[in-house]
C-alpha positions, 0 to 999 in steps of 0.5 A: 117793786110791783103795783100798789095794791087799793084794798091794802092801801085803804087797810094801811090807812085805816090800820094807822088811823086807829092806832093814833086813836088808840095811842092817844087813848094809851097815852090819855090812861097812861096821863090819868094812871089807870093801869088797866086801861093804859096795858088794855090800850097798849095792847091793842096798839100793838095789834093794830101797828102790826097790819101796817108794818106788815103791809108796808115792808112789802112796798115802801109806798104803803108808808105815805098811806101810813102816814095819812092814816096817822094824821086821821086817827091822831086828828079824830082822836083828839077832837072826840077827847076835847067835846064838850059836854054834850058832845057839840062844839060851841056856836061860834067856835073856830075849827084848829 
C-alpha cells in the first residue's frame, strides 16, 4: 500500500459528491417519470462513479474520501431541491 496521494484524495471527494448530487437528481426525475431526464442523469452517474471506483481500488483508504464526498453531494443536493422560492431559506428556520 503505498502513500495517499492529496490531488487524487481531493478528486475522489469531489467525484463522489457530484455523483450523490447526481444520483438525487436521477432518483428526483425518475420520482416525476420524465424519462429523458432520469437516463441523462443516470448517465452521468455512472461517468462520474467511475473515477472514484478507479481511484480507490488502488488504495483502500481512497474509500473514507468517498464516503465524505458521498455525504457532501447527498447533504448540497437535497438542500438546492428543498429552497424555497426565492432560493433563501425562511428567518427563523432551524438548519437539520
Amino acid at each position: 500500500m503505498s502513500g495517499i496521494n492529496p490531488v487524487t484524495a481531493v478528486g475522489v471527494v469531489l467525484a463522489t459528491a457530484a455523483t450523490d448530487a447526481v444520483y438525487v437528481m436521477f432518483t428526483t426525475a425518475v420520482v416525476a417519470k420524465r424519462r429523458l431526464s432520469a437516463a441523462t442523469w443516470s448517465s452521468i452517474w455512472y461517468m462520474l462513479s467511475s473515477f472514484a471506483v478507479i481511484s480507490y481500488t488502488e488504495n483502500w483508504v481512497y474509500v473514507v474520501f468517498a464516503a465524505i464526498g458521498s455525504w457532501v453531494g447527498a447533504y448540497a443536493s437535497m438542500t438546492f431541491l428543498h429552497r424555497p422560492p426565492g432560493g433563501q431559506a425562511p428567518l427563523g428556520a432551524a438548519p437539520e
